[in-house]
VOGU-3710 file (C-alpha; in Angstrom, 3 decimals, decimal comma):
1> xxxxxxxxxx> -139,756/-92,171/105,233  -136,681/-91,986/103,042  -133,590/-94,108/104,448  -130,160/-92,978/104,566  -128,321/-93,785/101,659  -125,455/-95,871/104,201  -128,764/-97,562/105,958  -128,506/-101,184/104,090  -131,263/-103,702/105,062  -130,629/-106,150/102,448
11> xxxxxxxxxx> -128,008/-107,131/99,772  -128,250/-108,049/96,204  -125,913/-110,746/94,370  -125,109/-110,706/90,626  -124,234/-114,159/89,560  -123,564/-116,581/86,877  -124,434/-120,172/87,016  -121,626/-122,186/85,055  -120,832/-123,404/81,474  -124,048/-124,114/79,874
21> xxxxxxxxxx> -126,383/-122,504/77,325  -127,730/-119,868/78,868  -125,411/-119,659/82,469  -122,871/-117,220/81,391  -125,459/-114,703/81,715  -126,137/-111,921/84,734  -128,791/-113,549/87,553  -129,273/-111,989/90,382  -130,025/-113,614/93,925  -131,412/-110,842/96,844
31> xxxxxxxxxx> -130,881/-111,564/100,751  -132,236/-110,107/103,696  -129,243/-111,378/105,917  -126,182/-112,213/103,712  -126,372/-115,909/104,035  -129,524/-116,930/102,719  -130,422/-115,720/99,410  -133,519/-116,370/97,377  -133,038/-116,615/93,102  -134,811/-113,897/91,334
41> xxxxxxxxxx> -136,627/-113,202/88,350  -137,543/-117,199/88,651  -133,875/-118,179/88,580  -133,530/-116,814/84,547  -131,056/-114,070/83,345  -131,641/-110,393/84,497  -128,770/-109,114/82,515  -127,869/-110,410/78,675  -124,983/-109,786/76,659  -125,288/-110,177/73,121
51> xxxxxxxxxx> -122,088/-108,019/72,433  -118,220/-109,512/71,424  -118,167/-113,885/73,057  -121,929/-112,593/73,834  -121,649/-114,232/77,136  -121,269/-112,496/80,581  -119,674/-113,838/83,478  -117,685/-112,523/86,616  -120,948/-109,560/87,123  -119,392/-107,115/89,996
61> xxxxxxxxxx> -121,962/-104,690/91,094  -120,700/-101,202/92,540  -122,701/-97,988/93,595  -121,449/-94,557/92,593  -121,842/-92,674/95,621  -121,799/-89,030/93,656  -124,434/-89,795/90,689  -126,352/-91,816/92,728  -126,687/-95,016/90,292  -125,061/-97,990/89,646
71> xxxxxxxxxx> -123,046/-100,218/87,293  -122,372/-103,820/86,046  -119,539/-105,151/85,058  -118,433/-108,503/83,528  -116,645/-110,391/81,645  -116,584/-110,854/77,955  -116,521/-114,914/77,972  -118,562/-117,872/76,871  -116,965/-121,284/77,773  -120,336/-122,678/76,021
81> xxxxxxxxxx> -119,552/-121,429/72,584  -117,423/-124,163/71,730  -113,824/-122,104/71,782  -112,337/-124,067/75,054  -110,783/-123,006/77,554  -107,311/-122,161/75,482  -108,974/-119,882/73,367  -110,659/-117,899/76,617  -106,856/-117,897/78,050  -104,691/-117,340/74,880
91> xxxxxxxxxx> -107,154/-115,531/72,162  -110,291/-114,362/74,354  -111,615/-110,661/74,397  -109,802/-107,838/75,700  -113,058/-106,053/76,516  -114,688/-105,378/79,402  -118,952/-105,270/79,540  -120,549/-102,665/81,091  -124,743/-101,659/82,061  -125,613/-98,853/84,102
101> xxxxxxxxxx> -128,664/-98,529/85,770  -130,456/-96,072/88,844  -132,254/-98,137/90,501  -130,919/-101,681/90,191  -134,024/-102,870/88,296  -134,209/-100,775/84,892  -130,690/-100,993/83,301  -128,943/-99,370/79,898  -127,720/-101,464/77,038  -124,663/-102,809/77,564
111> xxxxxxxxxx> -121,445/-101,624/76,036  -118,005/-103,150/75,618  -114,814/-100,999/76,417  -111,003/-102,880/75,552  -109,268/-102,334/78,372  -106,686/-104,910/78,602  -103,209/-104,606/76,711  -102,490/-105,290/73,351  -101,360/-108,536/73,005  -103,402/-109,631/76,190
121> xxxxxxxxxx> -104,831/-113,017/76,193  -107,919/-112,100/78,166  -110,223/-109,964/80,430  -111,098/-111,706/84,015  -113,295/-111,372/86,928  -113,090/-107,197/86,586  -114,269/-105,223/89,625  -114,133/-101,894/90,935  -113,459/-99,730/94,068  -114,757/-96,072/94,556
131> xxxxxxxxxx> -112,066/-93,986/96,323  -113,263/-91,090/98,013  -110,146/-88,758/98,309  -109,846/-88,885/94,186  -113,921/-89,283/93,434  -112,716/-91,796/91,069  -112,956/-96,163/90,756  -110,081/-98,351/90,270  -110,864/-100,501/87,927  -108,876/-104,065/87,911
141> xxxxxxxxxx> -109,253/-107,429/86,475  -106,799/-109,940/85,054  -105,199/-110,802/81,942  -102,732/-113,187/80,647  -99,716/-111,307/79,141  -96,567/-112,419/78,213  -93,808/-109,776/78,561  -90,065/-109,903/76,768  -88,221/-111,582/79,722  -90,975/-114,513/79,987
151> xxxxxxxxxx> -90,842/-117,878/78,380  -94,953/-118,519/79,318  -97,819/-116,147/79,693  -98,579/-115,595/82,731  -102,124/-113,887/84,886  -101,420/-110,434/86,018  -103,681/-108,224/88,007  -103,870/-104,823/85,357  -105,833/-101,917/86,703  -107,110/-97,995/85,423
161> xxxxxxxxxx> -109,205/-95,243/86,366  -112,879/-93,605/85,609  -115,519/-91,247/86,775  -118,102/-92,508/84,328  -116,854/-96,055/83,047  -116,463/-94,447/79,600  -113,580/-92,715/79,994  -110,746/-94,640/81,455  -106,936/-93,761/82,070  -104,010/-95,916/80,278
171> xxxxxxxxxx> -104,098/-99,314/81,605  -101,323/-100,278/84,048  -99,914/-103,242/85,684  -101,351/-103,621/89,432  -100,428/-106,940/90,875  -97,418/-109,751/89,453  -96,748/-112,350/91,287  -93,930/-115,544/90,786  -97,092/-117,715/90,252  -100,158/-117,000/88,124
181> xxxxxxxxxx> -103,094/-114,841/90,104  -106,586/-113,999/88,960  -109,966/-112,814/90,616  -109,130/-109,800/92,978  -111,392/-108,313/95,145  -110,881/-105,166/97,195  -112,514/-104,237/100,798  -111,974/-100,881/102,867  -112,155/-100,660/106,419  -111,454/-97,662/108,773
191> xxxxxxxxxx> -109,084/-96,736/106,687  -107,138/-99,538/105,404  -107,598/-102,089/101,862  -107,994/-105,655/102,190  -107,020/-107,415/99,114  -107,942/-111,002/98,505  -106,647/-113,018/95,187  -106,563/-115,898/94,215  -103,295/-117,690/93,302  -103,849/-119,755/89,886
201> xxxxxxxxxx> -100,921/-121,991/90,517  -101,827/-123,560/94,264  -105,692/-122,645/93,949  -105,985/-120,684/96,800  -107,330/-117,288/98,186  -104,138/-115,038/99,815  -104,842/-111,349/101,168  -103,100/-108,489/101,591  -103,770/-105,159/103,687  -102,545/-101,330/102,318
211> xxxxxxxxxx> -102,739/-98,296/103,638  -103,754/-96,391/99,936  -104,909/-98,340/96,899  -101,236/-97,780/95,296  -99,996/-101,089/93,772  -96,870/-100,976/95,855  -99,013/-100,600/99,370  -100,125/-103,666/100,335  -98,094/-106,674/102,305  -98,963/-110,073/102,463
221> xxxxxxxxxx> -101,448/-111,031/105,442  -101,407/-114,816/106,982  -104,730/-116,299/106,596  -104,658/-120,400/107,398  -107,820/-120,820/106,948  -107,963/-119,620/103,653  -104,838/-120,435/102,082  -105,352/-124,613/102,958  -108,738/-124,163/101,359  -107,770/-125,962/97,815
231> xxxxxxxxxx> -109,780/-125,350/94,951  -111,122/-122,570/95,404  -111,662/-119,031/93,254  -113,497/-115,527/92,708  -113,567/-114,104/96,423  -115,905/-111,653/97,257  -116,182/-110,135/100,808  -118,583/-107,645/102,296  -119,707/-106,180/105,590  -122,760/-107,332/107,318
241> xxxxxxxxxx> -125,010/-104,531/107,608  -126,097/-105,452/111,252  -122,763/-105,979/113,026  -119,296/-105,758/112,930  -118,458/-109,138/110,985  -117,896/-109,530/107,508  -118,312/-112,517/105,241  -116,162/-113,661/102,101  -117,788/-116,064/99,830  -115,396/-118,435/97,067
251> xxxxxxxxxx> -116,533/-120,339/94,623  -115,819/-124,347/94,718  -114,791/-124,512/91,763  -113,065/-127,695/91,550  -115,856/-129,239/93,536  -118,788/-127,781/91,159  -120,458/-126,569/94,409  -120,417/-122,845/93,804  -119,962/-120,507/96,946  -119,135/-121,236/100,259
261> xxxxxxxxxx> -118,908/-118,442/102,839  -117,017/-117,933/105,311  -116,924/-115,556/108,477  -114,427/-113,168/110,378  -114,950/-110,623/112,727  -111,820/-109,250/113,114  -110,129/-108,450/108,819  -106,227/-107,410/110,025  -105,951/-110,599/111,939  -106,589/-112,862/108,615
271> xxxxxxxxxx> -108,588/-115,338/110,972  -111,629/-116,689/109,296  -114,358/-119,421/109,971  -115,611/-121,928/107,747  -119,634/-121,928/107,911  -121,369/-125,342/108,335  -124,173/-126,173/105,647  -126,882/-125,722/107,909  -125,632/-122,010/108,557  -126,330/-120,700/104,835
281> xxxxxxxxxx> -128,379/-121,134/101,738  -127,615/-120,135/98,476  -130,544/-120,502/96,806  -131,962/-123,218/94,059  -129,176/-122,197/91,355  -125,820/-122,724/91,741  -123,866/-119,782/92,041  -120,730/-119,032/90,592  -118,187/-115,908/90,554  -119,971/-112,680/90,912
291> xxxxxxxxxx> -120,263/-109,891/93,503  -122,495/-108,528/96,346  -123,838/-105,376/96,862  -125,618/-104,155/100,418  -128,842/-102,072/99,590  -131,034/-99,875/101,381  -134,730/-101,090/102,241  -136,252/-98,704/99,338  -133,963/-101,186/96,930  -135,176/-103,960/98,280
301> xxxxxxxxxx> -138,926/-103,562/97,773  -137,845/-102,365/94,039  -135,765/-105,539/93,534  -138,632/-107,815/95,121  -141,547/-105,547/92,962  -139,574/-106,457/89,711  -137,861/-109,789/90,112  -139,944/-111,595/93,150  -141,323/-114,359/93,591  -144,994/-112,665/92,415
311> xxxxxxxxxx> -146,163/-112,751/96,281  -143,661/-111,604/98,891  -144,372/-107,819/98,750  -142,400/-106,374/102,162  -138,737/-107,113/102,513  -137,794/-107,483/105,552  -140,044/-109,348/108,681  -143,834/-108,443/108,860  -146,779/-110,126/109,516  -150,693/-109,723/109,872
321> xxxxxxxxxx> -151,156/-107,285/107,253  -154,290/-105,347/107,028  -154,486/-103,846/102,979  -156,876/-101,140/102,125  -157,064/-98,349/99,607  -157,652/-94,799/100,592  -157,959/-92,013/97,669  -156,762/-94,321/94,696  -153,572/-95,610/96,745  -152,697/-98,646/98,535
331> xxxxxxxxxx> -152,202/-99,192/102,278  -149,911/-101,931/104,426  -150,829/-102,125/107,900  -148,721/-104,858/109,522  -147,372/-106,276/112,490  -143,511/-105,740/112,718  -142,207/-109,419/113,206  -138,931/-111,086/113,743  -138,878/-110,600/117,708  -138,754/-113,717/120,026
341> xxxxxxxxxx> -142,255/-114,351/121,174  -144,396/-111,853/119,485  -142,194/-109,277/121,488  -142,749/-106,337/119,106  -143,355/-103,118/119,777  -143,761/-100,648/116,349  -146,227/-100,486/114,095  -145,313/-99,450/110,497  -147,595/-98,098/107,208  -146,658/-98,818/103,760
351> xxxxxxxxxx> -148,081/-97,247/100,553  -148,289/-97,652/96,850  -149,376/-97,110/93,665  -149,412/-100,367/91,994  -149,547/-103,185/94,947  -145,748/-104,139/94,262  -143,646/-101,317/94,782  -144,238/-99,951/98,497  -143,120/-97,416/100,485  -142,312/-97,467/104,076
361> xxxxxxxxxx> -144,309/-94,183/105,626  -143,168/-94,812/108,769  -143,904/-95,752/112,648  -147,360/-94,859/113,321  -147,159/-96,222/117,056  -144,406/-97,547/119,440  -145,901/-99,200/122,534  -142,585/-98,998/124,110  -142,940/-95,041/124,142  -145,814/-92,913/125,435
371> xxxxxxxxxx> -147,445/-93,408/122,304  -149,927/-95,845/124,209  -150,694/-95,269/127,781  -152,657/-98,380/128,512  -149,892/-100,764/126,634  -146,899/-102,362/127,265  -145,939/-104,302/124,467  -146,516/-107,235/122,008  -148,098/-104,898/119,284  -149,857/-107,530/117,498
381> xxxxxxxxxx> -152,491/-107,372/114,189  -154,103/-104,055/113,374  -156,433/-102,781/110,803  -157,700/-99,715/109,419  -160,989/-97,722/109,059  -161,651/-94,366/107,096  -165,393/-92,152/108,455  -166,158/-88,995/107,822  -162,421/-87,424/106,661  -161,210/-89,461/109,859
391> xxxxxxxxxx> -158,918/-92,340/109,620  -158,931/-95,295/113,121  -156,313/-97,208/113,117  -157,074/-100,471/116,118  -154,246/-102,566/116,997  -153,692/-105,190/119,712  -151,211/-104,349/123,101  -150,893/-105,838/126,232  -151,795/-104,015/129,228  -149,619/-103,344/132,713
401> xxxxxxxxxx> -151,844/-106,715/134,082  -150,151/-108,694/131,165  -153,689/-109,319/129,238  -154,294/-108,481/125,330  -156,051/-105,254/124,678  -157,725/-103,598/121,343  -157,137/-100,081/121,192  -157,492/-97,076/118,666  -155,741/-94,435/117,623  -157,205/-91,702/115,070
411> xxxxxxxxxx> -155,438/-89,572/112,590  -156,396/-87,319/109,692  -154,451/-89,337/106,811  -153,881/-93,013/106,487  -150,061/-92,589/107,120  -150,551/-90,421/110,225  -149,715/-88,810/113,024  -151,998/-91,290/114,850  -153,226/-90,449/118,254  -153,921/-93,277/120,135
421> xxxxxxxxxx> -157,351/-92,997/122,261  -156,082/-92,883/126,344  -157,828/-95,720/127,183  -158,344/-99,521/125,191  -161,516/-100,247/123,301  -162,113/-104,166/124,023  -160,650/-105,598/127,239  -160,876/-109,218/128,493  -162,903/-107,530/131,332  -165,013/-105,785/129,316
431> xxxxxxxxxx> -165,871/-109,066/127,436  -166,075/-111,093/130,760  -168,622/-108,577/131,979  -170,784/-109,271/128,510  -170,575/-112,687/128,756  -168,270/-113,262/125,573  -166,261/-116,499/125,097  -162,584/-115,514/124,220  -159,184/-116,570/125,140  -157,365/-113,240/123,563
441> xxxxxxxxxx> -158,782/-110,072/122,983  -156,724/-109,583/119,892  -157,010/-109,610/116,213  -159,349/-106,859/114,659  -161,166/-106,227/111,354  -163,339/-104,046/110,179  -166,656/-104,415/108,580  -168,779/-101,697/106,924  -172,736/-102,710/106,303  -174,756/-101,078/103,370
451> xxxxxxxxxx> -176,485/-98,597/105,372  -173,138/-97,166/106,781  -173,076/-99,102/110,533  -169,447/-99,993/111,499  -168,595/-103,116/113,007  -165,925/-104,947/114,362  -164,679/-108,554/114,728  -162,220/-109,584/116,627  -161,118/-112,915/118,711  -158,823/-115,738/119,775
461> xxxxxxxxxx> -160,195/-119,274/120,406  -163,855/-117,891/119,994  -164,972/-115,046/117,323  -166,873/-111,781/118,270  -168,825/-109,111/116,327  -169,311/-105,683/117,756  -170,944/-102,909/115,966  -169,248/-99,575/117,181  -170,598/-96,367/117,839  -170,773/-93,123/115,261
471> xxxxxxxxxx> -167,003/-91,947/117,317  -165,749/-95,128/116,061  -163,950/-95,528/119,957  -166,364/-97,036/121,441  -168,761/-99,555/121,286  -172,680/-100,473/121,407  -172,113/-103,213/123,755  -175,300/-104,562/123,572  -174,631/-105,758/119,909  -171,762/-107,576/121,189
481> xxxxxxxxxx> -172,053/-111,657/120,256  -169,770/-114,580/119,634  -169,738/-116,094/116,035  -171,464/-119,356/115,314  -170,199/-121,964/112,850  -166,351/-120,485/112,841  -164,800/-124,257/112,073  -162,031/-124,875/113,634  -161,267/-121,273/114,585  -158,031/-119,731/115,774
491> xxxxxxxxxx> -158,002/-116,190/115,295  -158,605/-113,369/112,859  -161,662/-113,321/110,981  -162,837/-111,045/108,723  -166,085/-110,476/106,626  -166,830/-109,355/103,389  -170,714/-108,732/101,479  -170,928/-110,267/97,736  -174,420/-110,301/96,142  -176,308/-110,318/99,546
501> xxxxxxxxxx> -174,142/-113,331/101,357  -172,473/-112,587/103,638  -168,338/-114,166/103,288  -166,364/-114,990/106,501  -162,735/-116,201/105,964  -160,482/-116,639/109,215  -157,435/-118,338/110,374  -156,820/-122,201/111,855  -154,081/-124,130/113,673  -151,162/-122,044/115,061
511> xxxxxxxxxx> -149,396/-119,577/113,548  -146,278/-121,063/114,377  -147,310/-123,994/112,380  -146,265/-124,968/109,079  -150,248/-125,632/108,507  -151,529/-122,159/109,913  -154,232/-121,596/106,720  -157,744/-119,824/106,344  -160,649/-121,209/106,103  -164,236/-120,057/104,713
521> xxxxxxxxxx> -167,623/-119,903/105,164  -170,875/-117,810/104,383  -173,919/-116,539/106,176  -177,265/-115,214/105,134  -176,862/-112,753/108,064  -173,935/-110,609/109,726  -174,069/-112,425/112,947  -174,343/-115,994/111,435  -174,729/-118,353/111,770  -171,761/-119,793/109,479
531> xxxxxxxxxx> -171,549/-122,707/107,177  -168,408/-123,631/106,651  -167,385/-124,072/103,346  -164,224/-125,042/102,734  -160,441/-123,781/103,362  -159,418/-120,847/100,592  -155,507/-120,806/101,381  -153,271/-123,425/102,390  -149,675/-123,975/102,444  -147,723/-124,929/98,969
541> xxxxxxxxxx> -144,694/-126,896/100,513  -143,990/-127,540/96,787  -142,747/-123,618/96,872  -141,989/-123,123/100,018  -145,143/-121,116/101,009  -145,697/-122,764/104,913  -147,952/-120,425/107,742  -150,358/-118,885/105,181  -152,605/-117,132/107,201  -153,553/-114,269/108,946
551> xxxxxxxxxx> -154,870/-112,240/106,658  -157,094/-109,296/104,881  -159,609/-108,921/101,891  -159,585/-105,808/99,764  -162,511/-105,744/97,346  -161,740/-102,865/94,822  -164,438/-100,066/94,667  -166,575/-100,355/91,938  -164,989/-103,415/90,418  -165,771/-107,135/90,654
561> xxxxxxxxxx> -161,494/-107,714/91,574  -160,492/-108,686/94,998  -156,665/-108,810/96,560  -155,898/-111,204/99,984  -152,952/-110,081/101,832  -151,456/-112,790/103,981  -147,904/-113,982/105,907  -146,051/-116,816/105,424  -142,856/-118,063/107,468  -139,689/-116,398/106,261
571> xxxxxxxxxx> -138,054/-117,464/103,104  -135,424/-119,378/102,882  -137,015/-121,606/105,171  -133,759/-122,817/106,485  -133,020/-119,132/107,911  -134,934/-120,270/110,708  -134,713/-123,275/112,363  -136,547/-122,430/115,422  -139,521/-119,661/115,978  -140,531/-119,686/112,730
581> xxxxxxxxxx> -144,322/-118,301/113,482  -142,353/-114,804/114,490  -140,185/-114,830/111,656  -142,695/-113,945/108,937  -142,946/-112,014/106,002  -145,930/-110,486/103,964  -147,670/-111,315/100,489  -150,492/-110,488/98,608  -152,296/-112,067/95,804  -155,628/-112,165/93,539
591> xxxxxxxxxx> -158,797/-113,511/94,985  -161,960/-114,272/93,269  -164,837/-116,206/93,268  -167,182/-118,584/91,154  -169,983/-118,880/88,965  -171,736/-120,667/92,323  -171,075/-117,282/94,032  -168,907/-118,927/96,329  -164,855/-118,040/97,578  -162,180/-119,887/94,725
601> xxxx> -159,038/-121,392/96,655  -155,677/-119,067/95,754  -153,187/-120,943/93,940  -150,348/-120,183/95,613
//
């Protein structure tokens, strides 16, 4: 299911860090809501400039709309090389650094292109604005300059024109004020420019509004907020991609605190909110002037694929995930998360090739549509099955009496259509009637025995085991038991078959709780009952892994390799201060086992 190009889920920050060996370099930060951003690539340079000062700071990121890629640019500047801060003013490089990339992970070699005047004592904080009506980017930046009628060089705002950021037009004076000014950025809304500078002389951020981008366009725009914020530099401001409010982040400089964002919701009135601590998080390194860029969902998963943390997989909120591979490709079946109470109602596929880089197929069910006769709601926890060319996809809903369900739905591929079977599979009625100990009907897997018999587990509170019938909708209900040995059981087991043991992993505590881990233990038969062994995942506060649970085992065919795809609560952890066992999002990583035969503990 390919996005819209304008469909932004997520943005992407380019950053430096501050004067030191290796921080006027490009790093890149990604967030999922525009205030709390998590460090990529392990907090270490994406981007490196070993051209001209061979440093790179100021990194704006733009998207050209028309060749559908990207570029970088920065400035020429390293503080740490020794030269001072006179030098950078006075004698620093005229040249601007450029990369280019298509998808925002694999990017060109830099190049270098000397765009400010002769004469010019620097290069600044460049950045660039795609205007529609001309299909070109202004290009601006600042520069000291001194001209014949000055005594002192003084910051300008100089500006030119490309299609390609090879080819630029003569460069030209764009902004001069009485005092020095540095670090413009440029916003367009329904028509009109916001411009926001800084002013190098009182330290502040002032902004301006124009009808065109035309140097003589804008007027001045009162903004209290901002201009009795002291100390203060490199604004950058961009739209939040779920509402009508935009942020604008500046850089403490004088404080050594990097950015600090603030809020509007309204840009021609100049009226802008402060944000408390405890309403953003910037990540582990500090961040200092650079630029954000909103990017669809496909971007996100490439960003995460090559710069994560090595387990999130899915941007966005997702939990539950059932992982399988159909046909030499890789399946995602998850719950959607992030609603208040479980309150979901979608279910979404994934794919890939490679386990990192996955692609959203789609909805396969909406149990707020007539997708699901029997359900309401609260689609919660599915998994997957493949028989005879078929594929059955069974999923938890809750019915019109307000009581969790199992149904099925069947398809002939693993990304659908699915059609969901009229009636559910496994009721709480049905499971009264047996005689079955349960507290939720909820929570599938699927096992497949060596002679080809299908079964399912499934529980809350107590474990069952079901084996189903050749339709694979219906069940032999006198092989219906409850699971023996289960310690400490919540919810969601599963069961694998390793050298004739039998391997039973499932999930403990609540999954709202920070402690919410999986647990293991073994059996000489299918129905138990189980020893327990010992727990195989557990929380790594250390990292910020907390929740890790619900899960899935994928044993690779004909190999001795295993994956374990799990959820943890939402990272940052300070996005959420409340609910955080519905704010969840999915990893995966290696699982293997011992020369005793037995389950080894992930290292997360």
């Amino acid at each position: 299911m390919t996005q819209p190009k304008n469909n932004y889920s997520g943005y992407l920050m380019a950053h430096f860090i501050g004067e030191q060996p290796d921080g006027e370099q490009v790093y890149f930060a990604y967030s999922e809501d525009g205030l709390h951003w998590k460090d990529l690539n392990e907090g270490l340079p994406v981007l490196r400039s070993e051209l001209g000062e061979k440093g790179a700071r100021d990194p704006f990121l733009v998207r050209d709309p028309q060749a559908d890629k990207f570029y970088l640019i920065a400035t020429d500047l390293r503080v740490a090389n020794g030269k001072g801060w006179a030098t950078a003013v006075h004698a620093g490089s005229r040249d601007m650094i450029i990369w280019e990339s298509a998808d925002l992970v694999n990017w060109s070699s830099p190049w270098a292109v000397t765009l400010a005047i002769p004469g010019a004592g620097c290069l600044w904080a460049p950045e660039a604005i795609y205007e529609e009506a001309s299909g070109e980017f202004l290009v601006f930046w600042a520069s000291s300059t001194k001209e014949q009628q000055e005594s002192e060089p003084k910051h300008k705002i100089y500006s030119s024109r490309t299609k390609d950021f090879r080819s630029f037009t003569p460069t030209e004076k764009y902004i001069e004020r009485d005092n020095h000014i540095i670090d413009t950025t440029i916003l367009l809304h329904n028509g009109v420019y916001y411009r926001y500078s800084k002013d190098e002389t009182t330290k502040n951020i002032r902004v301006e509004q124009g009808s065109t981008l035309d140097k003589d366009a804008f007027v001045p725009i009162s903004a209290p907020v901002l201009e009795e914020l002291l100390g203060v530099e490199g604004p950058e401001i961009f739209k939040f991609n779920d509402r009508e409010e935009w942020c604008l982040i500046v850089d403490r400089f004088a404080a050594g605190k990097g950015y600090l964002p603030l809020v509007t919701s309204d840009l021609a009135s100049g009226e802008f909110r402060i944000l408390d601590d405890s309403e953003f998080d910037m990540g582990t390194t500090k961040k200092r002037h650079g630029g954000v860029l909103p990017i669809t969902r496909d971007e996100c998963s490439r960003l995460l694929a090559a710069y994560g943390d090595g387990h999130q997989v899915l941007p966005g909120q997702f939990a539950d995930p059932d992982l399988a591979k159909f046909d030499g490709r890789y399946y995602l079946y998850p719950t959607t998360d992030g609603f208040d109470k479980w309150s979901g109602t979608q279910f979404h596929v994934f794919s890939s090739d490679d386990l990192k880089l996955w692609k959203d197929e789609g909805v396969i069910l909406d149990l707020a549509t007539e997708d699901v006769p029997w359900a309401l709601g609260s689609a919660w926890a599915p998994c997957i099955a493949s028989r005879n060319g078929k594929y059955y996809y069974y999923f938890c809903g809750k019915g019109t009496d307000g009581k969790s369900a199992i149904g099925v739905a069947v398809a002939d591929a693993p990304a659908g259509p699915f059609r969901a079977e009229p009636l559910p599979l496994i009721t709480m009625e049905l499971l009264g009637r047996l005689g079955i100990s349960m507290a939720q009907a909820i929570d599938p897997s699927i096992y497949v025995e060596d002679n080809g018999e299908v079964y399912l587990l499934f529980g809350n509170s107590h474990a069952a085991i079901v084996k189903l019938n050749e339709d694979m909708v219906s069940v032999v209900e006198e092989t219906m038991r409850n699971l023996e040995g289960l310690y400490d059981f919540r919810e969601a087991v599963t069961v694998l078959k390793r050298d004739g043991l039998y391997h039973f992993t499932w999930s403990c505590d609540d999954t709202g709780s920070e402690d919410y881990h999986i647990n293991y233990g073994t059996a000489e038969d299918l129905y138990g009952p189980v020893t327990y062994r010992y727990p195989v995942l557990v929380k790594n506060k250390a990292k910020d892994m907390l929740g890790t649970g619900h899960h899935s085992i994928l044993h690779e065919p004909d190999t001795d390799k295993y994956w374990i795809a799990y959820h943890r609560f939402v990272t940052p952890l300070a996005r959420f201060t409340e609910g955080k066992g519905f704010h969840r999002e999915v990893c995966i990583d290696p699982l293997g086992f011992g020369p005793d035969g037995l389950m080894v503990p992930v290292k997360l």
